[in-house]
C-alpha positions in Angstrom: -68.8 61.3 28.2 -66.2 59.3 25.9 -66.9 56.7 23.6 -64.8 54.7 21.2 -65.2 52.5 18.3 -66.6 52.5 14.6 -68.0 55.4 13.9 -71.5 54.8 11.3 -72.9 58.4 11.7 -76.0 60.2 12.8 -79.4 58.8 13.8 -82.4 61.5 14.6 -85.7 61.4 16.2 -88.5 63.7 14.8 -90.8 65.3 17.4 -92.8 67.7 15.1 -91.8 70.7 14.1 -92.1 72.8 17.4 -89.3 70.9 18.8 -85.7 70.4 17.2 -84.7 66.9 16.0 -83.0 65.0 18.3 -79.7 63.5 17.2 -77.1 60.7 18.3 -73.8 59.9 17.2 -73.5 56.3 16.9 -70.6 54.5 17.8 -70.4 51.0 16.9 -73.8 49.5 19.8 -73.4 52.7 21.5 -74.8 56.5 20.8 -74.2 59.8 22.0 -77.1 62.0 22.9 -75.9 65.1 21.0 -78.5 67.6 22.0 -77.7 67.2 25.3 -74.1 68.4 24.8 -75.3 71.6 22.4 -72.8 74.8 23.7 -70.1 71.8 25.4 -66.9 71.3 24.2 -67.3 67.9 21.8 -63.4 66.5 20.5 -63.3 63.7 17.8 -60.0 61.5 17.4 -59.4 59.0 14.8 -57.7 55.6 16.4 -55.8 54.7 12.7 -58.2 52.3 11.2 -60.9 51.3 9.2 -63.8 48.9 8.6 -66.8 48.2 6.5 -70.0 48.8 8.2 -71.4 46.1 6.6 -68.8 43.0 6.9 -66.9 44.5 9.5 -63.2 43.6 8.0 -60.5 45.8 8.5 -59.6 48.3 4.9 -57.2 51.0 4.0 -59.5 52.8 2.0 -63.6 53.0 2.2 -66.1 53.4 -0.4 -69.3 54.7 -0.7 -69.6 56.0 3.2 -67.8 53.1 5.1 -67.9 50.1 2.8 -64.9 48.2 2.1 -64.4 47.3 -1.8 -65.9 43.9 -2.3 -69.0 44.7 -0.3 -68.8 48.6 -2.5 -69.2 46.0 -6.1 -70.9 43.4 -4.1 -73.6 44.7 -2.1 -77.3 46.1 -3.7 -77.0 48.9 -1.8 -73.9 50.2 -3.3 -75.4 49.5 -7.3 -75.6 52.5 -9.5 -79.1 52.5 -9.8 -79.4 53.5 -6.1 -78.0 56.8 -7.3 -79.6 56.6 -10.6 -82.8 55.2 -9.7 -84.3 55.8 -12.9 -81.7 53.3 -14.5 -82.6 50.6 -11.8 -82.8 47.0 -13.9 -85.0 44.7 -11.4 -87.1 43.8 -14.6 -84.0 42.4 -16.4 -83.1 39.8 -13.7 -79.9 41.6 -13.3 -80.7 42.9 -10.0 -77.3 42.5 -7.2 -79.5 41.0 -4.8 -83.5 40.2 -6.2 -84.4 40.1 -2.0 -83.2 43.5 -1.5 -85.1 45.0 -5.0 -88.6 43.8 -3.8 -87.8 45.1 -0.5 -86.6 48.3 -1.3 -87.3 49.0 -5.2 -90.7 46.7 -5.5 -92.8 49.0 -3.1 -94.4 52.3 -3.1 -91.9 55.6 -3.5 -93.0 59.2 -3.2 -91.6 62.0 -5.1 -91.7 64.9 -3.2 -89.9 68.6 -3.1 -88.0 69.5 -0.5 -86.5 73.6 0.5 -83.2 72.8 1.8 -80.9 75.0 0.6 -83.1 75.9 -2.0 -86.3 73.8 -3.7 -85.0 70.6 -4.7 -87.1 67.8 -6.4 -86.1 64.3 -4.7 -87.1 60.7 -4.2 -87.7 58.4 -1.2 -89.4 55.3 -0.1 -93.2 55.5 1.4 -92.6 55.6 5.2 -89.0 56.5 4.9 -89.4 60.7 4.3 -88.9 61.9 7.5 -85.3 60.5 7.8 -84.9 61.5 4.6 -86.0 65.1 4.7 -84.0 64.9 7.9 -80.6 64.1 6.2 -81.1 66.4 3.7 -81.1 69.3 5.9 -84.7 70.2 4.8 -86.4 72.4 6.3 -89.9 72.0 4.5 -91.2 69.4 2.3 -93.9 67.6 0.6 -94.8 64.7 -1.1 -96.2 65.7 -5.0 -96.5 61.7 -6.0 -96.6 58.1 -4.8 -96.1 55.8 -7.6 -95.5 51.8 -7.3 -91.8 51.6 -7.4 -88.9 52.7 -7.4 -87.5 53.2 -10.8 -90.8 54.6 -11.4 -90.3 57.7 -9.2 -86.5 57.8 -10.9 -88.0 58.1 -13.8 -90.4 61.4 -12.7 -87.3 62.3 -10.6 -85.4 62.7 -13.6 -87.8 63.9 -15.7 -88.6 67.0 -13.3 -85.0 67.9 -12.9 -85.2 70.0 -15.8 -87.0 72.6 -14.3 -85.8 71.9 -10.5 -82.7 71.1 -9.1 -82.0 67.7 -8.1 -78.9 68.4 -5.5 -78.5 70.5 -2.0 -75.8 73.1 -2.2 -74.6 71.8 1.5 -73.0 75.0 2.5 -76.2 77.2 1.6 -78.0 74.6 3.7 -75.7 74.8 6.9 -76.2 78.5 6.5 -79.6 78.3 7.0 -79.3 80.8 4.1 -82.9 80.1 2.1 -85.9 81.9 0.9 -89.2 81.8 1.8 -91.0 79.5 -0.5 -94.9 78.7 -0.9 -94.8 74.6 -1.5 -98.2 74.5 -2.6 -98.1 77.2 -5.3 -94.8 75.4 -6.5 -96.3 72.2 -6.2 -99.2 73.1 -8.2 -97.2 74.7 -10.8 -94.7 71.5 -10.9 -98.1 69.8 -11.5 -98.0 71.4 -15.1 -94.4 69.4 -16.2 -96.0 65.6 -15.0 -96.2 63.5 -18.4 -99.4 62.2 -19.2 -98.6 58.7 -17.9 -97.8 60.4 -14.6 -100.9 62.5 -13.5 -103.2 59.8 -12.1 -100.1 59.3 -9.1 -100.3 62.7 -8.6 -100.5 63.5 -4.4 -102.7 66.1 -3.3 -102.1 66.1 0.3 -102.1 70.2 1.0 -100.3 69.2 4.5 -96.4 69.7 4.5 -93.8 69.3 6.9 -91.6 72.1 8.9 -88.9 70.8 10.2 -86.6 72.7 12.9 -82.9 71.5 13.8 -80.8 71.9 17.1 -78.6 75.0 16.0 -77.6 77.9 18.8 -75.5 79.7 16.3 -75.1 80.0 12.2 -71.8 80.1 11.1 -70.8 82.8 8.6 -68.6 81.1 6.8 -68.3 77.2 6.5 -65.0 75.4 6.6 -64.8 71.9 6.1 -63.2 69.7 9.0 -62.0 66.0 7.9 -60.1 63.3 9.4 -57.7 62.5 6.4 -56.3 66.3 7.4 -56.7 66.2 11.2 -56.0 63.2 13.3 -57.9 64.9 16.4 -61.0 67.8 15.9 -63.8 69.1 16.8 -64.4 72.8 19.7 -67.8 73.7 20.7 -70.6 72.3 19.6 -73.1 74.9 18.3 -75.2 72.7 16.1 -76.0 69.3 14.3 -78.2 69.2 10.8 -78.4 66.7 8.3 -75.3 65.0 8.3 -73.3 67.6 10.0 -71.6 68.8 13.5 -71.1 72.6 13.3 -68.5 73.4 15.5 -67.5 77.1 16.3 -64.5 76.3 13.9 -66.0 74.5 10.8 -67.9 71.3 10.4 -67.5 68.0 10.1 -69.4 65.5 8.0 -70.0 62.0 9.7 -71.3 60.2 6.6 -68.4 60.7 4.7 -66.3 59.2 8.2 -68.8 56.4 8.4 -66.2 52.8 9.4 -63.5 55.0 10.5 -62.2 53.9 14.1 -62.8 57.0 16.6 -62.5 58.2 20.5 -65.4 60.9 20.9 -65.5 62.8 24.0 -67.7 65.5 25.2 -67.2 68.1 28.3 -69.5 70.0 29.4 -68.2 74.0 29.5 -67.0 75.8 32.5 
């Protein structure tokens, strides 16, 4: 199978947790079925250029995961109060784009904790936790609030972080290397830090989610593959999670490629 174009990175498909996630490469309208080439030999070129995945126009340098710079200061979805949700400023009328903040911002957002690499205390939109769980590399998680916006569930985000960590050590995550954790017990003791103003959002769901990801072999020691260093990488394929292709020979991070122009093919082993 070859493919060629922009490559924007990995889309999944959650089955439950008795079956791996399925994931696909996607290259500009087209996607690669990666499960399906688990234990082949999978080689990833890059073509020389670049373009934003949002406008499309050709750039020397991308920001942000595969925006070009206007659309980086232009576009909502690049605003520091996406990574600082807790600073979001909707209510001040400064908002980048007041269509995107009642879409995305205005509307119900769970806080929930997560055991990816280890437990992590995170934020996501209502409907939107599988994916992302998913690209977090999670392999457990649970929703511990649902309040009415966004900046709201910053602000309990934040608030939490000082007794959990906020942040996924990636290559603990990759490893696979993470204790065994009781969610509800932690839950129930994270209960204790809400503020007052937080308890009645509290969610007492006792159900969580296992997720399981297509790996046939841990690596013992990760080594990160990139682009900017190689102009052609990749081996045999021996896993995908969150983000990530583990090859035999390191891992590569698709995210942090997203608008780079790339030939992808996969053969399957003799």
């Amino acid at each position: 199978m070859e493919l060629r174009g922009i490559l924007h990175g990995l889309t999944h498909e959650y089955h439950g947790k008795d079956k791996p996630v399925d994931y696909y490469l996607q290259i500009g309208e087209e996607r690669m079925p990666l499960n399906e080439w688990l234990g082949s030999e999978l080689s990833i070129s890059y073509l020389g250029g670049k373009n934003c995945i949002a406008c499309g126009r050709k750039t020397n340098k991308t920001f942000n995961s595969g925006y070009c710079y206007p659309c980086f200061t232009k576009l909502p979805e690049n605003d520091l109060c996406i990574v600082k949700p807790h600073e979001c400023h909707f209510d001040l009328g400064t908002c980048r784009d007041e269509s995107f903040g009642e879409t995305y911002c205005m509307i119900p957002h769970y806080v929930y904790l997560a055991v990816s690499s280890d437990m992590k205390v995170g934020l996501t939109r209502k409907h939107n936790q599988l994916k992302r769980w998913v690209d977090q590399g999670a392999i457990r998680a649970i929703p511990i609030a649902e309040v009415p916006t966004r900046r709201m569930a910053g602000e309990l985000e934040f608030h939490l972080s000082q007794f959990l960590p906020d942040k996924t050590n990636w290559r603990k995550m990759l490893k696979g290397d993470v204790k065994e954790i009781d969610l509800i017990a932690m839950r129930d003791e994270v209960y204790t830090h809400f503020p007052e103003e937080f308890k009645a959002f509290q969610y007492r769901e006792d159900e969580w989610v296992d997720i399981t990801y297509p790996i046939l072999e841990s690596l013992d020691k990760i080594n990160s593959k990139s682009l900017d260093k190689e102009e052609q990488l990749g081996g045999r394929l021996i896993g995908v999670k969150a983000q990530y292709l583990i090859f035999e020979n390191g891992v590569f991070q698709t995210r942090k490629h997203a608008g780079y122009q790339v030939e992808v093919k996969a053969t399957h082993s003799v």
